[in-house]
Structures are given as C-alpha cells and as structure tokens.
N, C-alpha and C positions, 0 to 999 in steps of 0.2 A: 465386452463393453457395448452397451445401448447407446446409440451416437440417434438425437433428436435434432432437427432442425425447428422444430413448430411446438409453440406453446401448448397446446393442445393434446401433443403427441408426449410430451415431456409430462405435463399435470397425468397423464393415464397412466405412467408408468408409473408415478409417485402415488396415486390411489393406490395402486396394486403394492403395493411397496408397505407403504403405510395398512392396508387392510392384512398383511401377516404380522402385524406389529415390530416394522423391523425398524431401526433408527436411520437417521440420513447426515452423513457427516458433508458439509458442503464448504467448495474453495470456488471462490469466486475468481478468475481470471483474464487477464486480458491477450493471453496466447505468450509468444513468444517466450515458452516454460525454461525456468533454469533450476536448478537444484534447490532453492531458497522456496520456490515454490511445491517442490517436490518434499518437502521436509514434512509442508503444513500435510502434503494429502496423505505424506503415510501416517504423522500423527491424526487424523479422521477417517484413515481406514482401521486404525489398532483401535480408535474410542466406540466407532460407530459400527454398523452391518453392512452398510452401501455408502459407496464414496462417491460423492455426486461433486462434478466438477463443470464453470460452464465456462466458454471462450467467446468472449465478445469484445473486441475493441468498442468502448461506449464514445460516441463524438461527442457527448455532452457534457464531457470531464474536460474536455479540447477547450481551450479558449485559443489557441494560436492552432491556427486550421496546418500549416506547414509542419507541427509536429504531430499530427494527427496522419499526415500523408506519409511519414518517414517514421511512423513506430513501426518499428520492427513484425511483421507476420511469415508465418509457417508453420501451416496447419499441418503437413505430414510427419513432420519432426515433434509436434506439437501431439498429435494422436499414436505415432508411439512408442513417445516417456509416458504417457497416458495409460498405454495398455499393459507397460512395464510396470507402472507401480500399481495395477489391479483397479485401476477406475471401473466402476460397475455402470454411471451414466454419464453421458457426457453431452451436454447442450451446447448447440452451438448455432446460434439463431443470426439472422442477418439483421439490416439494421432497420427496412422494412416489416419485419416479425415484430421486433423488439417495442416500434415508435412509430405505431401506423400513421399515428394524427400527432400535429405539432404538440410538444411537452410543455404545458405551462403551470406545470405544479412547482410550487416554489417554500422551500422550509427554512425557518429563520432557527439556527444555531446559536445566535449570542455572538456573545464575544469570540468563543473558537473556533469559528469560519472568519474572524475579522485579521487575524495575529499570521506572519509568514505564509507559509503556502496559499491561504484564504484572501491575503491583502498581493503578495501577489500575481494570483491565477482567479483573479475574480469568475465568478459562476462554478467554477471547478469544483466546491466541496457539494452546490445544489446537484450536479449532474450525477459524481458518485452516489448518492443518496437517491436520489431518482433510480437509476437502476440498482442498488443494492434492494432499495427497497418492492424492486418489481422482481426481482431475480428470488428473493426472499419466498414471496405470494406465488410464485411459481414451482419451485423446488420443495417447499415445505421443511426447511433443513430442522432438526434438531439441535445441531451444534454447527458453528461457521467460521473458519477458519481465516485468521489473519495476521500477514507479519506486519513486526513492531518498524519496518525500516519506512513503513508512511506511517509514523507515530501519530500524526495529525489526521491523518483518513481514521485509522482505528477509532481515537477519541470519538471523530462524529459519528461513525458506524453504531458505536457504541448509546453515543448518546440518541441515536434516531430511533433505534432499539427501545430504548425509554419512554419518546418522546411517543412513538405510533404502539407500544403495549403490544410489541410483536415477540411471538412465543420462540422466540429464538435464543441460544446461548452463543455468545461472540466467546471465541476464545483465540487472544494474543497468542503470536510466538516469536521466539528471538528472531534476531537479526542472525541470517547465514551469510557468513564473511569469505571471500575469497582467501588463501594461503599469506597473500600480504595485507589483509584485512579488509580491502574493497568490499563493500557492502554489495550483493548480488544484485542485480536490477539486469532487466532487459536493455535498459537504454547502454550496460557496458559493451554490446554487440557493436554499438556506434561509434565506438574510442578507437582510433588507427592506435598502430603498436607501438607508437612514440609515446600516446598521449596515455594508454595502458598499463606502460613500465610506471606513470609519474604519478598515477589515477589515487592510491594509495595514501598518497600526502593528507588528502582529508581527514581519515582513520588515524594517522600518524597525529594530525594537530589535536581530532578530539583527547585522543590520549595523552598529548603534552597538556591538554587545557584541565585535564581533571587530577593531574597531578597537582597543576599551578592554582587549584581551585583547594587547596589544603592549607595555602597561605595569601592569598587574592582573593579580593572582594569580587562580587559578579563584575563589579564593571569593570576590573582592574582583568577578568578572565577575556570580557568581550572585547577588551582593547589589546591584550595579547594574540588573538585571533586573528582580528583586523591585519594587525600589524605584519604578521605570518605571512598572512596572503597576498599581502602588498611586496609582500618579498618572494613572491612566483609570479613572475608574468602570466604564465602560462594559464592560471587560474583566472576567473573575477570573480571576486564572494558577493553571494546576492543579497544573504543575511547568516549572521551568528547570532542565538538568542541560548537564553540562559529561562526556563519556564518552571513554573510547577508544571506535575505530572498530567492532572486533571483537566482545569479551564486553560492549559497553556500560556497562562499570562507572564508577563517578565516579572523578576522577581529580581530584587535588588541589594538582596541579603538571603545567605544560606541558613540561617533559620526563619524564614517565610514558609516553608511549605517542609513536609516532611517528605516528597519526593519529589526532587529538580532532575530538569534534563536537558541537556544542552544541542541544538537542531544546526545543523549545516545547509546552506544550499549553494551552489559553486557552481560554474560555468569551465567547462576547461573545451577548448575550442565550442564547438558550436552544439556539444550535450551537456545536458541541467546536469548535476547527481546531487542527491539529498543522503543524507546522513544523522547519526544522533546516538548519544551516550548518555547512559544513567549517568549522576553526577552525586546524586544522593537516592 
C-alpha cells in the first residue's frame, strides 16, 4: 500500500496509474474505519484495479467545533484494516495540505441542503462538497464509493457530480447493520455499554414505522414516531421525516413520489446517530 501525505505526491501516482490504463475505485473517509466502511472498499477493489482510499477528518463539515475535537481518530488501526482489505493508495493529507488559504467557495444545492441534516448542521453539506470535490480533482476516481446511512450526503454528492460535469461515477451501497441492527458509524465507539445495549431502538422504530406505513397516512407514521421517543427518556429525537428519495422533500401521501424514505436523527446521551429505511 502507497501511503501519500502531499497532493503532489498522490496526483504522480494517479498519472502513473492512469497512463497503464488502470481504473481507480475510490472511498472517501474520514478514519476511524469500521466494517460498513470496509464493505464499500472491497465492493471497489472487485469493480476497479486500484483501490484508492483517503483519511481526512474535514473541519469544514464541523459546524460544532467540540464534535470535531471528540471524533473518533486512529490512524494505526485505521492503516491496517487498510492493508487487510488490499488498499493499493492511501492519502492521508493534513489539514494544512488540504486548505492552504481560507475556503470560500460556496455551492447552492436547492432545496436538499435546506431539509434535516442541511437545516440542522448549517454549512455542513457546503464543506462535504468542498472536499469531495477537491479529493475528486486529486484521486482521479473512476468509480466512488458511498454508503446510503448519510442518504442525504450521497444525494448532494451525487447532485455536485452533476452540477461541476465531473467524470466520476458515485455509486451507493446499503446500509451495514450491526447483529441488532445499529447502523455502523464511527460515532457508535462513543456510546458507553449502557447506552449500546439500547442504541438499537432507532432500527427497531424504523421498522415499526414501515409496517404502520401500510395502513397510516405519513403523518399518522410521523406522529407515531414522535410519540415512541417520547416514551425513552433516554433518547431526544431531533427529527423524523417521511421524504421522496430524490429532492428529500416531505411528502404527505404515499403516492407522492414512487420512492419514499423515512430519516432518523436522535441524540442518546451526548452522540447524534442518524438512521433511515426505504419505505417505498
């Protein structure tokens, strides 16, 4: 595995890469690797020739600087499930490299930077896009790997794709569930073992909710939700939304959109977890 610190260093090896006509499958990362992320890299080691992967905690996804201090890093453990699943490069640029001079490039989304995550983690979806879009220009990927559990990151990934005519193919992948169905995330390393056993409950409602979504109207689903979480202390729901698949908007009746999907985000002690189920 080629471990790059410097833009520089990483574009020479993708020239050479690219001049044997090889493909580049790339996963964008922000370290603290868990299996959910190890699914995407071996699906773009089996599609692609070289599996380009990079580690950067981005601060401009941060809008609350204290969860910015307390994500989760470990870079040794992190390079190698790396070397395990056959990473061929791996960039791992500081935050100096990355943002020499202050960033004030700023991309208007619509409405799908405005709806949950967007309304509220203001700046947040500009700052992913900002570096997706600089990690893009750098790696050269072919094909770029992303899971559906930030269904709302992918969207805009997807749409920036469109929006900048960048020769990339974004390609989704499921959600990797924990045995009780906890959605993987790095943030679950933050959950003491109290709050771990009960972490679950979210998974559990989506899947009460898309049962009750067979005879409940959306709003009759959003207010069962509500109601759920109001009966776990332990939790505070930030939002339950009920969306088309596409512009993420609410949607108020199940024939609105031919694919809805319903988004979690919940606080159980003092870690976010986000969550979401196909509905239709």
């Amino acid at each position: 595995m080629e471990i790059f610190n410097k833009i520089n260093d990483t574009k020479r090896f993708v020239r050479e890469v690219k001049g044997r006509a090889k493909t580049i499958g790339f996963v964008p990362t922000m370290g603290a690797l868990h299996r959910g992320h190890l699914s995407l890299m071996e699906k773009a080691k089996a599609e692609n020739d070289i599996l380009a992967v990079s580690v950067f905690v981005n601060p401009l996804q941060f809008n609350n600087p204290e969860d910015l201090e307390k994500y989760p890093r470990d870079f040794a453990k992190d390079r190698k499930l790396l070397e395990e699943v056959g990473c061929d490069l791996l960039f791992y640029p500081d935050v100096e490299e990355m943002y020499p001079e202050p960033v004030s490039t700023k991309y208007d989304f619509g409405e799908l930077e405005k709806v949950m995550e967007g309304s509220m983690r203001p700046g947040h979806f500009n700052g992913v896009a900002v570096v997706v879009k600089k990690l893009f220009d750098i790696v050269e990927p072919d094909k770029a790997y992303f899971g559906e559990k930030d269904f709302q990151q992918l969207a805009i990934i997807q749409k920036l794709v469109k929006m900048e005519h960048l020769p990339v193919t974004v390609v989704p992948c499921p959600i990797v569930r924990e045995e009780d169905g906890l959605a993987m995330s790095s943030r679950n390393e933050r959950l003491t073992a109290g709050q771990r056993q009960i972490a679950s409950f979210i998974y559990q409602t989506l899947k009460e909710a898309v049962k009750k979504s067979h005879f409940m109207t959306p709003d009759e689903v959003r207010l069962f939700v509500r109601n759920r979480f109001k009966d776990e202390p332990d939790f505070k729901l930030e939002y339950f939304e009920l969306t088309d698949d596409k512009e993420l908007q609410p949607v108020s009746a199940w024939e609105e959109a031919p694919g809805i999907v319903g988004f979690i985000a919940a606080w159980l002690g003092n870690v976010r977890l986000i969550d979401n189920m196909r509905f239709i």
